[in-house]
Structure formats: structure tokens, C-alpha cells
C-alpha positions in Angstrom: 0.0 0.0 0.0 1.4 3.7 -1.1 1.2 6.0 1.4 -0.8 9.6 -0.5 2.2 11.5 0.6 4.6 9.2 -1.3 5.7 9.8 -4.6 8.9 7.3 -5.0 8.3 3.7 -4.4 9.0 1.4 -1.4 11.9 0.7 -3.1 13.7 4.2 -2.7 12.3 4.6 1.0 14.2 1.0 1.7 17.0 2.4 0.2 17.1 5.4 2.4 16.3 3.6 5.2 19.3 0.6 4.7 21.7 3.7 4.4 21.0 5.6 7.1 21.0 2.1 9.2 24.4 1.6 8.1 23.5 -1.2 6.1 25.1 0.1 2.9 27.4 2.6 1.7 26.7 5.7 0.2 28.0 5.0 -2.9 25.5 1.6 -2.5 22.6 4.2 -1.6 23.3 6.4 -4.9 24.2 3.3 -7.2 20.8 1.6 -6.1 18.7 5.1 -6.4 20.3 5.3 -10.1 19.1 2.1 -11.1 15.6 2.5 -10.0 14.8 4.7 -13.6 12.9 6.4 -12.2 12.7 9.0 -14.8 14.6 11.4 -12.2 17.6 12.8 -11.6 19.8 10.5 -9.3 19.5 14.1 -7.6 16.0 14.7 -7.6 15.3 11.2 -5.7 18.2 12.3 -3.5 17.1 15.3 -2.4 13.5 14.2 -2.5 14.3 11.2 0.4 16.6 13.7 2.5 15.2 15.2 5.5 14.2 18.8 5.2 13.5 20.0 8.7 11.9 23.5 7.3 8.8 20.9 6.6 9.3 19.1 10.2 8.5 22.2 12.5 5.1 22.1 13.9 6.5 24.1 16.8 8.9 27.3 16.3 11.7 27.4 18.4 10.4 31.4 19.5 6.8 29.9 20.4 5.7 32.2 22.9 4.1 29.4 24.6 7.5 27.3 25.5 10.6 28.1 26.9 13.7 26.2 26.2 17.2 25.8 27.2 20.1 23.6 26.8 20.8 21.7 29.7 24.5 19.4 30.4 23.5 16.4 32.6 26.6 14.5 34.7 26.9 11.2 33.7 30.1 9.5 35.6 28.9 6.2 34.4 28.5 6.9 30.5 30.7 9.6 28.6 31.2 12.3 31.8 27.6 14.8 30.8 25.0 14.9 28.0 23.6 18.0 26.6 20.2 18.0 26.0 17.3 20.5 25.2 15.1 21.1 27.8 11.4 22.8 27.1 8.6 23.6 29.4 5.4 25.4 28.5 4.4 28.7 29.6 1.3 29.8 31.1 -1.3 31.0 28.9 -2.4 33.7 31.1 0.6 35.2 32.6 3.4 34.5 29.9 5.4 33.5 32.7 7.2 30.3 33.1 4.8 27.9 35.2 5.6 27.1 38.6 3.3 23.8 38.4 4.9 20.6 38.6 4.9 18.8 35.8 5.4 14.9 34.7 8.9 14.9 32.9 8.9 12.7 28.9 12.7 11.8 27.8 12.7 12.0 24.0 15.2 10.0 22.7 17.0 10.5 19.1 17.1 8.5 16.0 21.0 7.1 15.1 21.7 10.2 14.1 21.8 12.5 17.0 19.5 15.5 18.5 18.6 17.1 15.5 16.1 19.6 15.1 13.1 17.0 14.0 13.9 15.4 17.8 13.6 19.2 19.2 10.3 20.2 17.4 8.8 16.5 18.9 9.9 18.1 22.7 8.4 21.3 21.8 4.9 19.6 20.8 5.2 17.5 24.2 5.6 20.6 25.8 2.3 21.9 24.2 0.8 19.2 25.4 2.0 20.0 29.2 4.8 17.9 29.6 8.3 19.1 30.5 10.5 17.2 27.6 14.1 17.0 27.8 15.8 15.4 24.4 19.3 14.5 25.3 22.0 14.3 22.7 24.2 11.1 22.7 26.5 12.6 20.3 27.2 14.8 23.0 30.9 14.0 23.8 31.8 13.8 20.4 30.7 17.2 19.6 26.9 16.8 19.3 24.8 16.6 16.2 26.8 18.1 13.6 23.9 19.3 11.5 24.1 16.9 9.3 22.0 13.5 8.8 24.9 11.9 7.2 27.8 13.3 9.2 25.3 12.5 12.2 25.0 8.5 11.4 29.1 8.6 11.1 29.6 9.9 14.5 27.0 7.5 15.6 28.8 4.3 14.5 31.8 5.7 16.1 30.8 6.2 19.8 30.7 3.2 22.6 27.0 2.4 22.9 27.2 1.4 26.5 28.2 4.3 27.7 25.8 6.5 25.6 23.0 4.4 27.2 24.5 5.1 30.8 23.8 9.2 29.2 20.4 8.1 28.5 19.7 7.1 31.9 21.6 9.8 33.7 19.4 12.3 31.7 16.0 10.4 32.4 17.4 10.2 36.4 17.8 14.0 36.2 14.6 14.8 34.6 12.8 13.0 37.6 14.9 14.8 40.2 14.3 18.2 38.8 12.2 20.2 41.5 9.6 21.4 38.7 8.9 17.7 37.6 6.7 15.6 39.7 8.9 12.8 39.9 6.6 10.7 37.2 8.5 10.3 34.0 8.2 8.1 30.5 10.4 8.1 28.0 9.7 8.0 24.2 12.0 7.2 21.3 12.7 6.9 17.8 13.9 3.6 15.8 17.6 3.8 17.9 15.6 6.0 20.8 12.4 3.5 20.2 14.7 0.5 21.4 16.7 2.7 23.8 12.7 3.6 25.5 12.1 -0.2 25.8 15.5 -0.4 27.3 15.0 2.3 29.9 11.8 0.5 30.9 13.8 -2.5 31.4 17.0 -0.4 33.4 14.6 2.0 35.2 11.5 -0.2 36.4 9.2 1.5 39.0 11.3 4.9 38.4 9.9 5.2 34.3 5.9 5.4 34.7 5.5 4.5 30.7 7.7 4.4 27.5 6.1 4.7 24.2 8.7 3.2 21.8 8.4 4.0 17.6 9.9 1.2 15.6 12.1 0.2 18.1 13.4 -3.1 18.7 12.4 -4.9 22.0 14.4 -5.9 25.1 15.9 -9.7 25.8 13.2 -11.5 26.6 15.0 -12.5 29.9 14.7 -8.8 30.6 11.1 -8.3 30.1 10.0 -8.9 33.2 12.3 -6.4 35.0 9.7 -3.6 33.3 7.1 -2.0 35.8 5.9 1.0 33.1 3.0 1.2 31.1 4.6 0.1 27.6 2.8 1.4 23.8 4.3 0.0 21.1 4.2 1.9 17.1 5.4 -0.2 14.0 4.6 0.3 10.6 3.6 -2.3 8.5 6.4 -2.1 5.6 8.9 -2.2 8.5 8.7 -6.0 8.3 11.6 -6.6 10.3 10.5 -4.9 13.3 7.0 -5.4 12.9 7.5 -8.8 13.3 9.1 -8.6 16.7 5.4 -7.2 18.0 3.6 -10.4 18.9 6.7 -11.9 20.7 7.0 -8.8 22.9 3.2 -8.5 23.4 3.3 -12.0 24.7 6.0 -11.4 27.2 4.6 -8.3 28.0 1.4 -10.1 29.2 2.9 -12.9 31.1 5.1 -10.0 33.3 1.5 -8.4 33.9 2.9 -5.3 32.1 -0.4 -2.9 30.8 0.6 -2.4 27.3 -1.0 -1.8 23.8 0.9 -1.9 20.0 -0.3 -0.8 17.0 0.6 -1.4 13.2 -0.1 1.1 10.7 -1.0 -0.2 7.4 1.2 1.0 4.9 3.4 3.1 7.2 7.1 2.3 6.6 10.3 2.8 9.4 9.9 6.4 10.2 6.8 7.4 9.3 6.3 9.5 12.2 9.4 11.9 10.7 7.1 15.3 8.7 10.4 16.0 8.0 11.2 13.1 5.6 8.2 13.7 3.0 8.6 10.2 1.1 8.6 8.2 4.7 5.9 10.4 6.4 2.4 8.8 6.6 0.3 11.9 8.3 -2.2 9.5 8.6 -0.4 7.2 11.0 1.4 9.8 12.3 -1.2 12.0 13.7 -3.2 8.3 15.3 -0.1 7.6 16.6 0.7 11.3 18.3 -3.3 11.3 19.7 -2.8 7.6 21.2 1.1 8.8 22.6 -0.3 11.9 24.2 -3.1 9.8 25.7 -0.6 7.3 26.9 1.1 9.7 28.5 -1.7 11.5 30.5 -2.6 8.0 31.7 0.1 7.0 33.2 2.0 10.3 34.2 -0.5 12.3 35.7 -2.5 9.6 37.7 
């Protein structure tokens, strides 16, 4: 099934998607574009599967209705600190920053560092009355370098491990703050989906629900370690990881874990990303926003 946004085939968004994985070169990624015929420019379908984060922002980063900051976390266990972007709304009425407590959402990066599609999704979370804090685990290699490509090389390069151990230090800090109510969840992208899962599994009654997109799961030896409230978000054409749903959703029930997945029909790996026209699905996008939000008030403000 074609998504109405897309305009290449599945062929050229599986392309995308293996390079950016790492799965093939660039060179691959170019030589397999230029053999679709497409009757494009190797360019054009280029350019067309690139992200464009002009067409990602739903949230400006002057909103009057947010306030934002970059934040350096300690992490003695991982790389030393993480800098993340922290963003809190602003009351309505006074246009001052509010002094309510509010529950605290980790937003976790794709395998390409914080860029500025991972900062617009902590702005909307922030609309939505969550504090948000989006670490970057590129951090102590210089950070994302504003550049998808340059992004997935630095990835490859730094120790995993300890860039998890940032993950949690950031996650640990966010529930400590004084102007968070100590109930926090964690969402994540493909890399930050799995990382979400794997947060539930290192955090247990400290992370109150994780909502991981197209992430992989846990070790199934693991799974029973995990006390939050777990929503799981595939799309269908990501066969690979859509696959690993009814394992998880089985071990998910026998730990007596409240969970819910969802597979979108036609929806390939990173359809949530506006900012990657040929991937995006709005229409899976926006169900799966409306059920994350209304994951997230469950669990985080009871």
C-alpha cells in the first residue's frame, strides 16, 4: 500500500532507510537510487528522500508558549555529561514560566543525534503540558553536527554502552528536577524506540510508561524487569521490526505489564518523521501522536 504522501516507491524509501542504518554505503545508496529509472535525476530522488526540517517544524523554536534551554547532565557512568534541550510550557495567562509541577517525557533521538526534527517533537510534548528534555548522545563527540549523514558517522563511532548510561543519567535528572513531579516516561525513535524499551527494562518502577516507535524490544530475559505502562508503534512495511510485535506482546502479558501496539497499514520505518516527505504517513502519524499523548496522561498524571 502507497502512502498519498509518497511519490517514490518502497523501493527508494528502503534504500534510504538501509543507508542511514548503516546497512550500505553511500556509494551503495546512490548506485541503487540510479538504477531504480525512475525518470529522475539520481539528484532529484536524492534530495526528494533527504530530510528537510523546514517541513518538520510544527512548533517554532520562539513559540511564545514554550521556553527552552540547553541543559549538560553529569553522567560519571557513561561519557562524563550529556547536553540536552530542555522545554517547558508557559502559562497561557501570565506568559510567565509555570511554577506547576509537571510529569517529565525523555525524548530519545534516531541514530543520528539530536537534530532539530527530535527538538520540534519536545516542543509539541511541551504543548501538550509535559516538561520534555531530548538528550543528545552525540554529546561528547561534539553533538549533532547538522548533518544527517555526518550524524549516522559519529553515531557508528561512539561506545553504545556508555551513551546508554547518558540516556539514563538524563532520564534520572529529569525525575529529580524540583519542577517535575517525579513521574516520568520516555519516548523514542527507531535507535531512541529500542533505547525507550531499554529504559523500561533499566529504570522499572522509576519510568511510569515508554512509548517506543519502531524500536526493537528488550531480551526477553529482561522483560520482566519492566514496571511502566509500555505502547508499542510499527509500521507495517517495517517487516523486520513489525515482526518482533507479537513476541513482545506476549511477554509483555505474562510479566503483567499494561501495554498496547499498534501497526499502521502502509506506514514504513519512520513514518512519524514530517520532516522526511517520502517516509511520512500523516495519517499514521497524527493516530499515533493522539494515542502517545493519551498514553502519557494516563500514566504520568494519575
Amino acid at each position: 500500500m502507497q502512502s498519498p504522501q509518497r511519490k517514490l516507491p518502497i523501493e527508494a524509501v528502503e534504500l534510504y532507510n538501509q543507508f542511514i542504518h548503516g546497512e550500505i554505503s553511500r556509494r551503495a545508496f546512490m548506485e541503487g537510487v540510479q538504477r531504480l529509472s525512475l525518470g529522475l535525476t539520481a539528484a532529484a530522488i536524492i534530495e526528494a528522500l533527504m530530510p528537510n526540517y523546514a517541513l518538520g517544524q510544527q512548533v517554532s523554536r520562539t513559540d511564545d508558549r514554550i521556553k527552552a534551554s540547553y541543559e549538560t547532565v553529569p553522567s560519571p557512568k557513561g561519557n562524563g555529561g550529556i547536553k540536552g534541550y530542555l522545554v517547558r510550557p508557559i502559562s497561557a495567562d501570565t506568559r510567565s514560566e509555570s511554577v506547576t509541577k509537571l510529569p517529565g517525557i525523555i525524548v530519545v533521538h534516531e541514530n543520528r543525534g539530536l537534530n532539530p526534527h527530535i527538538e520540534d517533537i519536545a516542543r509539541r510534548l511541551a504543548l501538550a503540558n509535559f516538561m520534555a528534555f531530548a538528550p543528545d548522545g552525540l554529546t561528547s563527540l561534539g553533538g549533532f553536527p547538522g548533518d544527517d549523514y555526518k550524524g549516522g558517522q559519529l553515531f557508528n563511532k561512539i561506545d553504545k554502552t556508555k551513551m546508554f548510561e547518558d540516556m539514563v543519567a538524563a532520564a534520572l535528572w529529569l525525575k529529580s528536577r524540583p519542577d517535575c513531579t517525579g513521574k516520568i516516561g520516555a519516548i523514542g525513535f527507531c535507535y531512541g524506540g529500542s533505547t525507550a524499551n531499554n529504559l523500561a527494562v533499566r529504570l522499572g518502577p522509576d519510568l511510569a510508561a515508554a512509548v517506543p516507535f519502531y524500536g526493537g524490544p528488550p531480551p526477553p530475559d529482561d522483560i520482566p524487569k519492566i514496571k511502566a505502562a509500555i505502547l508499542v508503534q510499527h509500521g507495517e512495511l517495517d517487516k523486520r521490526l513489525a515482526a518482533t510485535w507479537p513476541a513482545y506482546d506476549q511477554a509483555l502479558t505474562a510479566a503483567h505489564v499494561p501495554h498496547e501496539g499498534y501497526i499502521y497499514p502502509g506506514a514504513v520505518h519512520g513514518f512519524n518523521c514530517d520532516a522526511t516527505p517520502e517516509r511520512y504517513d500523516k495519517a499514521a502519524a497524527d493516530l499515533a501522536w493522539q494515542r502517545t499523548i493519551a498514553w502519557f496522561n494516563k500514566y504520568l498524571r494519575s
